[in-house]
C-alpha positions in Angstrom: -48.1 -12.9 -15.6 -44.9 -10.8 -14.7 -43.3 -8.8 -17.0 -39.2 -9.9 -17.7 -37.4 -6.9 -16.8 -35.7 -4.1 -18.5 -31.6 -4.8 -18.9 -30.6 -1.3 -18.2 -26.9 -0.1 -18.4 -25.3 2.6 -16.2 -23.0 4.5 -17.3 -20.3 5.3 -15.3 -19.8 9.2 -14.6 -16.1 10.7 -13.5 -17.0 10.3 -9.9 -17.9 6.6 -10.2 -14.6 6.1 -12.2 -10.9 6.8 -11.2 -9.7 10.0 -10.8 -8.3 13.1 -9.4 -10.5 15.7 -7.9 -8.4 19.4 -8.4 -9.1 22.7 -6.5 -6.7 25.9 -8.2 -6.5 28.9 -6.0 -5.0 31.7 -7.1 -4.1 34.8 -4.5 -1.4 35.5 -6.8 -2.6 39.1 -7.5 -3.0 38.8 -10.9 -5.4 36.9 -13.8 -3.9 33.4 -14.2 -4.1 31.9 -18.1 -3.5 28.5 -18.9 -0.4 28.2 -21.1 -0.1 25.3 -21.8 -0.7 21.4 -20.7 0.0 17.9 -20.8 -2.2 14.4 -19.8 0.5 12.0 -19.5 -2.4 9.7 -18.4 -5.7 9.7 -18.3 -8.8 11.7 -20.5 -6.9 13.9 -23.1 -10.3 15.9 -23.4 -11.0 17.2 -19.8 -11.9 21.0 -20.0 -9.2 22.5 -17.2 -10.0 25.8 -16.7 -8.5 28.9 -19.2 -8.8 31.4 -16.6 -8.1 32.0 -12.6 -9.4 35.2 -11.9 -7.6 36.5 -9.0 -9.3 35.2 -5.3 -11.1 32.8 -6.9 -11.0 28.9 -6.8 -11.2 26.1 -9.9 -12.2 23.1 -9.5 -12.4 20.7 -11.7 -12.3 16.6 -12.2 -9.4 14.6 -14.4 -10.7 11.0 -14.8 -8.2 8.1 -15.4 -7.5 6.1 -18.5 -8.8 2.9 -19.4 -8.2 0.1 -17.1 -6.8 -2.6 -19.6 -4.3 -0.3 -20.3 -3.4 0.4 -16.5 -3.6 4.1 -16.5 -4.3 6.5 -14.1 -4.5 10.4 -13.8 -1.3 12.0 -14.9 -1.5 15.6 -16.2 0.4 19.1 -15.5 -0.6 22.5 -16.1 0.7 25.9 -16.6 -0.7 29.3 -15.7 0.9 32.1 -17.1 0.9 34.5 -14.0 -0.3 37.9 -16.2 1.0 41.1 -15.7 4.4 39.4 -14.1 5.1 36.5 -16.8 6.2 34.0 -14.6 4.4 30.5 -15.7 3.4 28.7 -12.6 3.2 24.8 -12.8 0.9 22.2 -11.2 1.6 18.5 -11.8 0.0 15.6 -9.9 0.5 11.5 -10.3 -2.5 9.3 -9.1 -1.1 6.1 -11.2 -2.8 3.2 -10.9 -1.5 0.6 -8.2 1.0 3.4 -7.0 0.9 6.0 -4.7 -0.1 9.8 -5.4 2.1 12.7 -5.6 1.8 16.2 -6.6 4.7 18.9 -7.5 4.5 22.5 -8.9 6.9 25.0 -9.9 7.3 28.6 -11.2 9.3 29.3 -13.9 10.5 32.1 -16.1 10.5 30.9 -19.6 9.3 28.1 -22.2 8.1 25.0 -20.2 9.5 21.3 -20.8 7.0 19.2 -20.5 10.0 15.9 -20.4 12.3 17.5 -17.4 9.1 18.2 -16.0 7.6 14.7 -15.9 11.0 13.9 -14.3 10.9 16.5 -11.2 7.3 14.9 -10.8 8.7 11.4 -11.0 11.7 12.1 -8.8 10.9 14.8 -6.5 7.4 15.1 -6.2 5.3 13.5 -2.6 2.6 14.3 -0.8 2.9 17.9 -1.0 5.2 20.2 -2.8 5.9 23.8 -2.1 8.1 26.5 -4.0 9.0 30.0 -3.5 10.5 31.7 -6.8 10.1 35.3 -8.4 8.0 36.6 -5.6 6.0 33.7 -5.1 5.3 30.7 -3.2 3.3 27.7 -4.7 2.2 24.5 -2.7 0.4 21.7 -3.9 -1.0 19.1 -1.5 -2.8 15.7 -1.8 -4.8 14.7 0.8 -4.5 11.0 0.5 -1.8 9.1 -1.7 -3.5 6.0 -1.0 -6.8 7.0 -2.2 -8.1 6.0 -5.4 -9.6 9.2 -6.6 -7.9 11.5 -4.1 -8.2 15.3 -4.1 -5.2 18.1 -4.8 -5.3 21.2 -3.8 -2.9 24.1 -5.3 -2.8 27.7 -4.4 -0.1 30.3 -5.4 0.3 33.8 -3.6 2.7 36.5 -3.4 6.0 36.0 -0.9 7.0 37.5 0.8 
């Protein structure tokens, strides 16, 4: 007599889900210290990475929201460049039903989270590149269309 079989449910990990995929090099020099951040979009509880030791890579997964509610993978971060003081910012869009795009900056005070959202919004694309205070930033997405595309961001002295 055959046994009925075991309903079992998956659960669906980051990588089944969508999301953005994030790689943080830093050959700035210095230590790099996260200052400060802000999900727009997507799981407020992701663990981004405190510290970028100098040479070294992070990489790390930001899943999107819930579906219903139509959200995607929004977030920015901000490294405070130690040593120097200069804050460097990496932001990256990957909405649903819209197209991906990244943009960073480095700045030289307090950050505003609102203006921003709005240089994201208006000026960001497929890739993004700065040089301010001695440095140059560039940010990159390697596919706009993709769901769950990957960014990657590196900072370094300039020139």
């Amino acid at each position: 007599m055959a046994q009925p079989m075991a309903h079992t449910e998956e659960v669906a990990t980051p990588q089944d889900q969508k999301h953005t995929k994030v790689n943080i090099r830093n050959n700035s020099k210095h230590e790099l210290s996260l200052a400060s951040r802000k999900v727009w979009e997507g799981d407020q509880d992701t663990p981004f990475p405190g510290k970028i030791l100098d040479g070294d890579v992070s990489e790390f997964t930001h899943s999107a929201g819930l579906e219903e509610l139509k959200e995607g993978s929004v977030a920015g971060l901000a490294y405070k460049i130690l040593d120097d003081g200069e804050t460097w910012v990496v932001t990256w869009s990957n909405p649903r039903g819209q197209d991906s795009q990244v943009y960073n900056d480095i700045v030289d005070g307090g950050i505003d989270w609102d203006q921003i959202k709005k240089e994201l919004d208006n000026r960001g694309g497929p890739s993004h590149e700065v040089v301010r205070f001695g440095y140059r930033a560039r940010i990159v997405v390697d596919s706009i269309k993709a769901l769950s595309p990957t960014v990657t961001a590196y900072v370094e002295p300039w020139p």
